[in-house]
mmCIF file as gemmi writes it, N, C-alpha and C atoms, coordinates in Angstrom:
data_model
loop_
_atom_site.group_PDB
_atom_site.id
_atom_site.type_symbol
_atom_site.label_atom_id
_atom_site.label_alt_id
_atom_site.label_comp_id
_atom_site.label_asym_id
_atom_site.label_entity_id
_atom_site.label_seq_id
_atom_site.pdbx_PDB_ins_code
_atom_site.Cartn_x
_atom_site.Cartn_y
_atom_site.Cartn_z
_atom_site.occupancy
_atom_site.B_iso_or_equiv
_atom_site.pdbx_formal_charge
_atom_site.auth_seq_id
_atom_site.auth_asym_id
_atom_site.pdbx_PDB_model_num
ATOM 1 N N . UNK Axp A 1 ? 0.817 -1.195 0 1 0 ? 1 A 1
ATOM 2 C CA . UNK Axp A 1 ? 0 0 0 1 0 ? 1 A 1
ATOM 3 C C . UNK Axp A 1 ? 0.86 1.258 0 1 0 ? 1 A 1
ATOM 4 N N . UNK Axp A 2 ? 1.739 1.497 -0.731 1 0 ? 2 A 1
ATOM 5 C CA . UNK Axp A 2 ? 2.66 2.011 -0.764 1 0 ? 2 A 1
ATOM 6 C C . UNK Axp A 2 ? 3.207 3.394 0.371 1 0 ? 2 A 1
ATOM 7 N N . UNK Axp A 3 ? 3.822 2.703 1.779 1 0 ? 3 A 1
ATOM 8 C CA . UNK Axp A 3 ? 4.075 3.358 2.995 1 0 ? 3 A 1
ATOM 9 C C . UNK Axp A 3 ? 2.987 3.489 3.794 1 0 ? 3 A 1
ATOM 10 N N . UNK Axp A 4 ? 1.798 3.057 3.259 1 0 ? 4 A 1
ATOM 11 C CA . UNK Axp A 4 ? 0.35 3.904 4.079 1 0 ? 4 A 1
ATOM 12 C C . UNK Axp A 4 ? 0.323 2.183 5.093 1 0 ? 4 A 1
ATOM 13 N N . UNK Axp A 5 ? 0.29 3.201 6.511 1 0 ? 5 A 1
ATOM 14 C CA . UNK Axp A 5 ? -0.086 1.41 7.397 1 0 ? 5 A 1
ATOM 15 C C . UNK Axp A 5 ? -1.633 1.693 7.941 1 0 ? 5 A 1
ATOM 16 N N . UNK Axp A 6 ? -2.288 0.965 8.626 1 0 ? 6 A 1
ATOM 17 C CA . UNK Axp A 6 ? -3.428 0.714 9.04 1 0 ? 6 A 1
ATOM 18 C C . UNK Axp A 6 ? -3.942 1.747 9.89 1 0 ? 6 A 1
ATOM 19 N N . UNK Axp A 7 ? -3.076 2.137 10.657 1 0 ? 7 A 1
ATOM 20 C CA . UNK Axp A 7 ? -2.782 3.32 11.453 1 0 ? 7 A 1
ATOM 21 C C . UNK Axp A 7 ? -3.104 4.74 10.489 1 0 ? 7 A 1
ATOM 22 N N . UNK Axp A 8 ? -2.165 4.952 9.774 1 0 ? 8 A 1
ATOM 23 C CA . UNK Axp A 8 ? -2.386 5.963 8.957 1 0 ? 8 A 1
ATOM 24 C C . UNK Axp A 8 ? -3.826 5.743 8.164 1 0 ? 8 A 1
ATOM 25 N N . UNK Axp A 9 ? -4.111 5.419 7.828 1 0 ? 9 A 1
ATOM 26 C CA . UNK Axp A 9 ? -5.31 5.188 7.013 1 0 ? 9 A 1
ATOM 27 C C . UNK Axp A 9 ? -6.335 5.519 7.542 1 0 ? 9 A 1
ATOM 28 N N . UNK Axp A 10 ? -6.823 4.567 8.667 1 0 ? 10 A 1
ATOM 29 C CA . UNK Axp A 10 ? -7.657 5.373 9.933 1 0 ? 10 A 1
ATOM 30 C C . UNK Axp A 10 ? -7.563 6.355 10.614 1 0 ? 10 A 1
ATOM 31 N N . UNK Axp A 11 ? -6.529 7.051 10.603 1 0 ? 11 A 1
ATOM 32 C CA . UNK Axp A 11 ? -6.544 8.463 10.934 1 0 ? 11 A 1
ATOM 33 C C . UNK Axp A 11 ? -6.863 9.099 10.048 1 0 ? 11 A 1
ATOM 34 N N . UNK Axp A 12 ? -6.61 8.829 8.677 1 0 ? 12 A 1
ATOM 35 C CA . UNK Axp A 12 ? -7.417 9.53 7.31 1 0 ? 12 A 1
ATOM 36 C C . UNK Axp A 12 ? -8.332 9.277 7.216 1 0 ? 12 A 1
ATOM 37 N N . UNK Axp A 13 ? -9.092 8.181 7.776 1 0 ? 13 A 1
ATOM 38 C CA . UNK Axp A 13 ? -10.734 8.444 7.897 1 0 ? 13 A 1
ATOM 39 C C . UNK Axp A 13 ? -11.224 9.096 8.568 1 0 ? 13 A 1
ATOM 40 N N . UNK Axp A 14 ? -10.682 9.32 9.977 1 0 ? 14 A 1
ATOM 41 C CA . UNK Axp A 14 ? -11.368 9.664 11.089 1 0 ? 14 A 1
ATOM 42 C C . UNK Axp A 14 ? -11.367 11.268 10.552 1 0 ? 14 A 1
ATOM 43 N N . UNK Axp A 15 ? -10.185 11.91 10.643 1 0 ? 15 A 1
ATOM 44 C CA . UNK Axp A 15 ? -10.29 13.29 9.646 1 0 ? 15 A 1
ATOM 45 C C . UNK Axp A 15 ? -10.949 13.405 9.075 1 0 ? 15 A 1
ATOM 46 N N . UNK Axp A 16 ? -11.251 12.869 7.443 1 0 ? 16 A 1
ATOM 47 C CA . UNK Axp A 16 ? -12.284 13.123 6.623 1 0 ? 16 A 1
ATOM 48 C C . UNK Axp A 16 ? -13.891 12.787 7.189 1 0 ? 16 A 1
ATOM 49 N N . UNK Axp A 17 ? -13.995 12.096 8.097 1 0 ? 17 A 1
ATOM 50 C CA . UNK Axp A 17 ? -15.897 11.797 8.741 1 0 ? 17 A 1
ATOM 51 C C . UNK Axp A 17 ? -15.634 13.088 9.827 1 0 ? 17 A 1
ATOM 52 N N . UNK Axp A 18 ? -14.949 13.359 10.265 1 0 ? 18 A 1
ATOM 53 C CA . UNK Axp A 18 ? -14.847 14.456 11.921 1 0 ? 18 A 1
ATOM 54 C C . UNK Axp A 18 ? -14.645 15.853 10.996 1 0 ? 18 A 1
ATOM 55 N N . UNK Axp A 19 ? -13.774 16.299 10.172 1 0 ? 19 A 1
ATOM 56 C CA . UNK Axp A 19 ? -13.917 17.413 9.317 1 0 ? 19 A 1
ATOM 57 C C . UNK Axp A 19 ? -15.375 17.788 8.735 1 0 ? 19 A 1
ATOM 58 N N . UNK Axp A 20 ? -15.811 16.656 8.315 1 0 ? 20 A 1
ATOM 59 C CA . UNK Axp A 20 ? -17.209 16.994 7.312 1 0 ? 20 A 1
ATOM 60 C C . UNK Axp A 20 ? -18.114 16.788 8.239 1 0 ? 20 A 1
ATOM 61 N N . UNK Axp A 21 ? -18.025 16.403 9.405 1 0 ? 21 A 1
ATOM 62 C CA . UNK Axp A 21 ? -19.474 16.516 10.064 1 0 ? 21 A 1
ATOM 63 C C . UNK Axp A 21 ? -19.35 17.664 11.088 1 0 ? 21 A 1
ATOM 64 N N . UNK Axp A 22 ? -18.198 18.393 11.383 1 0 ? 22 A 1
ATOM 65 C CA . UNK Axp A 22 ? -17.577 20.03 11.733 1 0 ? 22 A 1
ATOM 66 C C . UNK Axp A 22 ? -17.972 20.497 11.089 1 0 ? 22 A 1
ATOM 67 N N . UNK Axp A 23 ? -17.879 20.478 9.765 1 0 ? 23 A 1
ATOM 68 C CA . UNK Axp A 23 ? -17.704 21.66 8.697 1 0 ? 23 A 1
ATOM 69 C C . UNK Axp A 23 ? -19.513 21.856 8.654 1 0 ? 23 A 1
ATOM 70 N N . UNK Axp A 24 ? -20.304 20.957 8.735 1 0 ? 24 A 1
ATOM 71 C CA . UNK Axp A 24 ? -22.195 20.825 8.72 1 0 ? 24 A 1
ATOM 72 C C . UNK Axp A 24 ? -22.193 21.1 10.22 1 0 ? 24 A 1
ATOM 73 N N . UNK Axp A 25 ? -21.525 21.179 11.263 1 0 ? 25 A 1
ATOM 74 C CA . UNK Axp A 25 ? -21.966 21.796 12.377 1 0 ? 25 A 1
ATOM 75 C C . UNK Axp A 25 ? -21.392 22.862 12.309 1 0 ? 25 A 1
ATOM 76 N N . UNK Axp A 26 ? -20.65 23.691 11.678 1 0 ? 26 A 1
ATOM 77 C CA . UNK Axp A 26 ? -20.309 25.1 11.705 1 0 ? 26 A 1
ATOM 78 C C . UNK Axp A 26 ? -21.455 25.874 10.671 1 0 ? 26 A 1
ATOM 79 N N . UNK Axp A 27 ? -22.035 24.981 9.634 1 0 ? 27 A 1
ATOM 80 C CA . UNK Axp A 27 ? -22.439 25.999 8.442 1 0 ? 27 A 1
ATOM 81 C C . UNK Axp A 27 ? -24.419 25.592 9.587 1 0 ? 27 A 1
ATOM 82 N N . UNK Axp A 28 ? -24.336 24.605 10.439 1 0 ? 28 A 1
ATOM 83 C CA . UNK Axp A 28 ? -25.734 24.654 11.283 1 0 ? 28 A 1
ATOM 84 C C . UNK Axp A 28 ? -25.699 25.964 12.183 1 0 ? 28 A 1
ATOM 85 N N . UNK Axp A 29 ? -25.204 26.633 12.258 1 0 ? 29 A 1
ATOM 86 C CA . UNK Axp A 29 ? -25.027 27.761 12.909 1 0 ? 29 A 1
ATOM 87 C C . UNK Axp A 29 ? -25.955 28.808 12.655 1 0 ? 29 A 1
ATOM 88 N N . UNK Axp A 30 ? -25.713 29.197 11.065 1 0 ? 30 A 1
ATOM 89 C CA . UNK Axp A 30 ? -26.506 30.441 10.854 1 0 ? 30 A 1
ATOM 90 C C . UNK Axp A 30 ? -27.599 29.356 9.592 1 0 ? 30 A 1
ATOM 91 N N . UNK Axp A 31 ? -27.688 28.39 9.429 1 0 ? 31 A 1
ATOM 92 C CA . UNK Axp A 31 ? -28.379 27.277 9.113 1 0 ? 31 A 1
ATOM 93 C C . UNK Axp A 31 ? -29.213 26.656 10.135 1 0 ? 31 A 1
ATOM 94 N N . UNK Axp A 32 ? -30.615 26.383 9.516 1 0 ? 32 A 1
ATOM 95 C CA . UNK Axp A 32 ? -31.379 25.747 10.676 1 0 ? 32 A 1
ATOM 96 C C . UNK Axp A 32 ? -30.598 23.862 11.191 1 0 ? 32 A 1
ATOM 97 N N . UNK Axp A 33 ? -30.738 23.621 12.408 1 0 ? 33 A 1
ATOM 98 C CA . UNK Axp A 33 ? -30.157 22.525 12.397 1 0 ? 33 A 1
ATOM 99 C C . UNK Axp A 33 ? -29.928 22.547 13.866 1 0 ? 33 A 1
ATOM 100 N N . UNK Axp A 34 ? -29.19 21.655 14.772 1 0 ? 34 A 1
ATOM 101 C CA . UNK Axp A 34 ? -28.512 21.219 16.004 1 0 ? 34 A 1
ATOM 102 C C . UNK Axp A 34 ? -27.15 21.585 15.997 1 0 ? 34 A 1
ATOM 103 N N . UNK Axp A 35 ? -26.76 22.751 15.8 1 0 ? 35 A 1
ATOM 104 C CA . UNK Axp A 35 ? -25.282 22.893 15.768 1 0 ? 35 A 1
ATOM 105 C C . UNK Axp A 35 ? -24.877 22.994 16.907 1 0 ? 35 A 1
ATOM 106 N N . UNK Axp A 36 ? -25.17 22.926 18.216 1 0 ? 36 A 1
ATOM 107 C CA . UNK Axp A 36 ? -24.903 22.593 19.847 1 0 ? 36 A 1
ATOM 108 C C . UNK Axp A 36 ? -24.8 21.767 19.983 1 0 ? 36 A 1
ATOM 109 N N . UNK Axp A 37 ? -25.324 20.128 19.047 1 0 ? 37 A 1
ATOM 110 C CA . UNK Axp A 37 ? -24.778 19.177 19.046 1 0 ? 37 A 1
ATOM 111 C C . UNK Axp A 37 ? -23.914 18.337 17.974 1 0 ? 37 A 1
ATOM 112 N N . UNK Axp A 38 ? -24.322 19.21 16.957 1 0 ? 38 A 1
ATOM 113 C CA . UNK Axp A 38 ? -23.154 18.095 16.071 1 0 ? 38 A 1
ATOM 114 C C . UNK Axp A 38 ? -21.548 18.757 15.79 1 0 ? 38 A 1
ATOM 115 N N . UNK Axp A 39 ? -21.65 19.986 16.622 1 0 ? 39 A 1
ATOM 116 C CA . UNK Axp A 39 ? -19.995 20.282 16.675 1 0 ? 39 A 1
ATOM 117 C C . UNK Axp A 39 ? -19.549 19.699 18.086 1 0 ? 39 A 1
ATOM 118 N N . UNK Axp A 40 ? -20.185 18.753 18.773 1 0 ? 40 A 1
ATOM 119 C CA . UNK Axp A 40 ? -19.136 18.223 19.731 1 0 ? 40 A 1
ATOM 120 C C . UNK Axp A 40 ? -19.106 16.846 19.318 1 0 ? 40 A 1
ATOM 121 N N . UNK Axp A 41 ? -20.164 16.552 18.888 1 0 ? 41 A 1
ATOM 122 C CA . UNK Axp A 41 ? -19.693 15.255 18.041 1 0 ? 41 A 1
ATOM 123 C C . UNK Axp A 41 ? -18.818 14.995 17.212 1 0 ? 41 A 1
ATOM 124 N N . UNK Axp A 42 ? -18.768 16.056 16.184 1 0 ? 42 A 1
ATOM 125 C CA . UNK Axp A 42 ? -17.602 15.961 15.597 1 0 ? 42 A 1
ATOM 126 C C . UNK Axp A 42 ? -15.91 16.212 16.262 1 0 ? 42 A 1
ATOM 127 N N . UNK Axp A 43 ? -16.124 17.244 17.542 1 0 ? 43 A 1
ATOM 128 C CA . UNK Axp A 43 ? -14.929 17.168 18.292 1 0 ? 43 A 1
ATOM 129 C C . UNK Axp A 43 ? -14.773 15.537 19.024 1 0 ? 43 A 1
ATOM 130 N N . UNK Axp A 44 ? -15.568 15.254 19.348 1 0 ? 44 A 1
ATOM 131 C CA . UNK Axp A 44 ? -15.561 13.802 19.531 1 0 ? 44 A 1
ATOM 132 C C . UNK Axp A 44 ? -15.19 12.231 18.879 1 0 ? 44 A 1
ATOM 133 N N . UNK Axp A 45 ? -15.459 12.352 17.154 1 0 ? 45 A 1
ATOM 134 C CA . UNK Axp A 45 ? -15.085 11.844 16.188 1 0 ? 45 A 1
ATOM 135 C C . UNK Axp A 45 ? -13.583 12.386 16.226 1 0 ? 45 A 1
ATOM 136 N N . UNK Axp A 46 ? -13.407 13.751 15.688 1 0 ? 46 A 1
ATOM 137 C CA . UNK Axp A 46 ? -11.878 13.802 16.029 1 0 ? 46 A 1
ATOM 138 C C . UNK Axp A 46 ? -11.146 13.786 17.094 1 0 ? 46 A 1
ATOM 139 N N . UNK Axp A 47 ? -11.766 13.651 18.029 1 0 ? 47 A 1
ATOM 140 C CA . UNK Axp A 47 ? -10.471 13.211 19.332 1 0 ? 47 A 1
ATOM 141 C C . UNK Axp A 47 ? -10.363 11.888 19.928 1 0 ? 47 A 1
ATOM 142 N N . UNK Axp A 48 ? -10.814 11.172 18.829 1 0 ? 48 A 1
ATOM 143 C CA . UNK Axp A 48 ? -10.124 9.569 18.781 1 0 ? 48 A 1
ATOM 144 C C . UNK Axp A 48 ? -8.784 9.476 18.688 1 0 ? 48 A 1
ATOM 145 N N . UNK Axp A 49 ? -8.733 10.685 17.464 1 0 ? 49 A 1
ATOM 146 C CA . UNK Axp A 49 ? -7.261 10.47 16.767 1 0 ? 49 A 1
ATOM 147 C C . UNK Axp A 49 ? -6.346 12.007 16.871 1 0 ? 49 A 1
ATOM 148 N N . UNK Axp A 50 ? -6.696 12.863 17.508 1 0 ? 50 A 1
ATOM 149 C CA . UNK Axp A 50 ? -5.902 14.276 17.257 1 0 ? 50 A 1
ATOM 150 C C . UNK Axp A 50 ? -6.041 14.684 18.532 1 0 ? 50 A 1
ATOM 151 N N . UNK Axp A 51 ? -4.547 14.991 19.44 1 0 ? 51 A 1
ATOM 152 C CA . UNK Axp A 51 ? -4.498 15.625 20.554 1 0 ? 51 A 1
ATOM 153 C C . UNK Axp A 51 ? -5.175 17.03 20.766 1 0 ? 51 A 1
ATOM 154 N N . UNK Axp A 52 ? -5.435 17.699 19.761 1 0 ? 52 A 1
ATOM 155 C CA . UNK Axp A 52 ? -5.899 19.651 19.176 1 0 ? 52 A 1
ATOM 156 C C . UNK Axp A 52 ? -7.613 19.438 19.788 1 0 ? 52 A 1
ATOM 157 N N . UNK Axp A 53 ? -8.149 17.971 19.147 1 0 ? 53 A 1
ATOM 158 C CA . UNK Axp A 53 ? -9.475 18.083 19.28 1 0 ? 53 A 1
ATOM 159 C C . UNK Axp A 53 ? -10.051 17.384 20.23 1 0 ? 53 A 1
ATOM 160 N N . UNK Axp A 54 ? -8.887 17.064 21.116 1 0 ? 54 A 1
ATOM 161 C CA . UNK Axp A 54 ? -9.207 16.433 22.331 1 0 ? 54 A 1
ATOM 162 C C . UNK Axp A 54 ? -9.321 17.669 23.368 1 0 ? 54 A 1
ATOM 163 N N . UNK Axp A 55 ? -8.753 18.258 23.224 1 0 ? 55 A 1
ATOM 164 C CA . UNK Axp A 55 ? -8.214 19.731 24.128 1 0 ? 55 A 1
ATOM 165 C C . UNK Axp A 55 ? -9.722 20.696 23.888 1 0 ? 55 A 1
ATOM 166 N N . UNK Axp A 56 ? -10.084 20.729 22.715 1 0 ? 56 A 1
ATOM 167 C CA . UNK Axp A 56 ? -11.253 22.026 22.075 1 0 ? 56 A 1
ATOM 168 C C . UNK Axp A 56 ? -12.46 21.144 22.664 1 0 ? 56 A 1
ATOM 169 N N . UNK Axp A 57 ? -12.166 19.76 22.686 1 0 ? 57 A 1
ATOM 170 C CA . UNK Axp A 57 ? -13.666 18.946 23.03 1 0 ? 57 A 1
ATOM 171 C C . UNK Axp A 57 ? -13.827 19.31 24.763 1 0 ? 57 A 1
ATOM 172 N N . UNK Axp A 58 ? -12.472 19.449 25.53 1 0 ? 58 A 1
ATOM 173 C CA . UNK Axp A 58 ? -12.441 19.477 26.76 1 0 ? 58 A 1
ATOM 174 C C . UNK Axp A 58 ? -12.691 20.746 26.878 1 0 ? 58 A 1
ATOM 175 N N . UNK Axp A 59 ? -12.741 22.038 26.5 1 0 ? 59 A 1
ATOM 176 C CA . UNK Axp A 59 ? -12.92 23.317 26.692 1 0 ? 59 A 1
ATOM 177 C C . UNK Axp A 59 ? -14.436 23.343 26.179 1 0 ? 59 A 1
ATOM 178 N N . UNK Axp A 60 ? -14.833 23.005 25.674 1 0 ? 60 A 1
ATOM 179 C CA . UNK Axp A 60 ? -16.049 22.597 25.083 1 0 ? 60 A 1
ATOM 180 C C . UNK Axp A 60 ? -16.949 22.244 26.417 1 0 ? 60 A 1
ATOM 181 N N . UNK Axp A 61 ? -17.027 21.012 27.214 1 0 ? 61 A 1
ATOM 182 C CA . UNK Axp A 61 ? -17.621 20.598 28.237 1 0 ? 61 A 1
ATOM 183 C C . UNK Axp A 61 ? -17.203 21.682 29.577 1 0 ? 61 A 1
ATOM 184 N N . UNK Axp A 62 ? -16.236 21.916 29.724 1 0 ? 62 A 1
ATOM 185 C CA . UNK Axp A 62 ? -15.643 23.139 30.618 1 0 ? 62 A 1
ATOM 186 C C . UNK Axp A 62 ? -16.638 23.825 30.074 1 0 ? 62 A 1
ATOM 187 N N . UNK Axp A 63 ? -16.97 24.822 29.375 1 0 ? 63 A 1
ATOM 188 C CA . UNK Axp A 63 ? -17.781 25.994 28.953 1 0 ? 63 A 1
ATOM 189 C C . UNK Axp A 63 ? -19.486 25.653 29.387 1 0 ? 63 A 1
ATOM 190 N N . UNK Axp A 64 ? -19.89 24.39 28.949 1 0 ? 64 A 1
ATOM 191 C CA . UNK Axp A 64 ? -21.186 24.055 29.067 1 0 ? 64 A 1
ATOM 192 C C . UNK Axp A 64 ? -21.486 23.871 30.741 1 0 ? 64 A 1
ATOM 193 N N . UNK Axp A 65 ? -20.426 23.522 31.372 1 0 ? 65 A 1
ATOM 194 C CA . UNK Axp A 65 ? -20.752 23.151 32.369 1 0 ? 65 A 1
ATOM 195 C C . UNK Axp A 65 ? -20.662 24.426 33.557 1 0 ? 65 A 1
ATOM 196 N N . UNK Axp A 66 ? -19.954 24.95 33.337 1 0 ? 66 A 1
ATOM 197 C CA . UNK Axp A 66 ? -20.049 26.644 33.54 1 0 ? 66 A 1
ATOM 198 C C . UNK Axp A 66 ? -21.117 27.465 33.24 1 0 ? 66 A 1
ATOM 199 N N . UNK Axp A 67 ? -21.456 27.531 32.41 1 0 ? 67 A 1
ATOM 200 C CA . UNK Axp A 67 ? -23.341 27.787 32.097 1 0 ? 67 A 1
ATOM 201 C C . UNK Axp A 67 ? -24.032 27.451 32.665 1 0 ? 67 A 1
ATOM 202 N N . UNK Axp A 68 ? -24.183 25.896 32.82 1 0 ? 68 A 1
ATOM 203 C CA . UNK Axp A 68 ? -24.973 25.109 33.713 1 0 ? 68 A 1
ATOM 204 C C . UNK Axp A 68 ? -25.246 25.586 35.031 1 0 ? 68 A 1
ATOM 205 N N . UNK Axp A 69 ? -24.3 25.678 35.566 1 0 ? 69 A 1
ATOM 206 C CA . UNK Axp A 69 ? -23.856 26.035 36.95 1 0 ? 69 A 1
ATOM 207 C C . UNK Axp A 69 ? -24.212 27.419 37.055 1 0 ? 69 A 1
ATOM 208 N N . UNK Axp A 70 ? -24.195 28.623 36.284 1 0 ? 70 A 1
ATOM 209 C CA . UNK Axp A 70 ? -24.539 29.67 36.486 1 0 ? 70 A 1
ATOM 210 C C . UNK Axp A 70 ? -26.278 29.567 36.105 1 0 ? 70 A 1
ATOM 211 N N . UNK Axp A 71 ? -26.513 28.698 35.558 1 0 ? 71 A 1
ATOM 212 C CA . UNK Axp A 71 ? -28.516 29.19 35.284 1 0 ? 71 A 1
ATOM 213 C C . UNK Axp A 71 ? -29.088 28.394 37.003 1 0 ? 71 A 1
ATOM 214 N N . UNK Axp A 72 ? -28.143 27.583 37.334 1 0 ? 72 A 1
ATOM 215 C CA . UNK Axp A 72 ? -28.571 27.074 38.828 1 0 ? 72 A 1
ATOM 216 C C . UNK Axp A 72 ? -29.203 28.059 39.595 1 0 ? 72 A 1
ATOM 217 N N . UNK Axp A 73 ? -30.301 27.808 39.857 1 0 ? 73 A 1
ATOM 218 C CA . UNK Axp A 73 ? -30.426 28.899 41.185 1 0 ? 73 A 1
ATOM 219 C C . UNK Axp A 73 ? -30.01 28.204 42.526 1 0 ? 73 A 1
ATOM 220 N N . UNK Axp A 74 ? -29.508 29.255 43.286 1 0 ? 74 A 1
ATOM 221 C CA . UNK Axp A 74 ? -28.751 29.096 44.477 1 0 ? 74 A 1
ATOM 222 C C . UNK Axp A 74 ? -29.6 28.227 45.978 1 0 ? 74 A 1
């Protein structure tokens, strides 16, 4: 398969399914749709395989859960 191992390959999938289902949760934004949920899914798809979108997925739940906590009443 010329240099490409099993490893690599699946990380080229996981990219191309986690990019394109980002790229439909960014354009759900000003598009009708769930874009509160399918951009953490897709941070989720990519942080199988990419330390960047493991980090944005964790700032991600940090943020929500901070919200959370502030609509609490006391």
């Amino acid at each position: 398969m010329n240099g490409w191992s099993l490893k690599n390959m699946r990380r080229l999938v996981v990219a191309v399914i986690g990019m394109t289902v980002l790229v439909i949760g960014i354009a759900m934004i000003v598009l009708p749709g769930p874009a509160i949920i399918v951009i953490p899914a897709a941070l989720g798809i990519l942080a199988t395989e990419f330390a960047w979108a493991r980090s944005a997925l964790n700032r991600v739940r940090d943020l929500i859960q901070r919200r959370n906590n502030k609509e609490k009443p006391s």
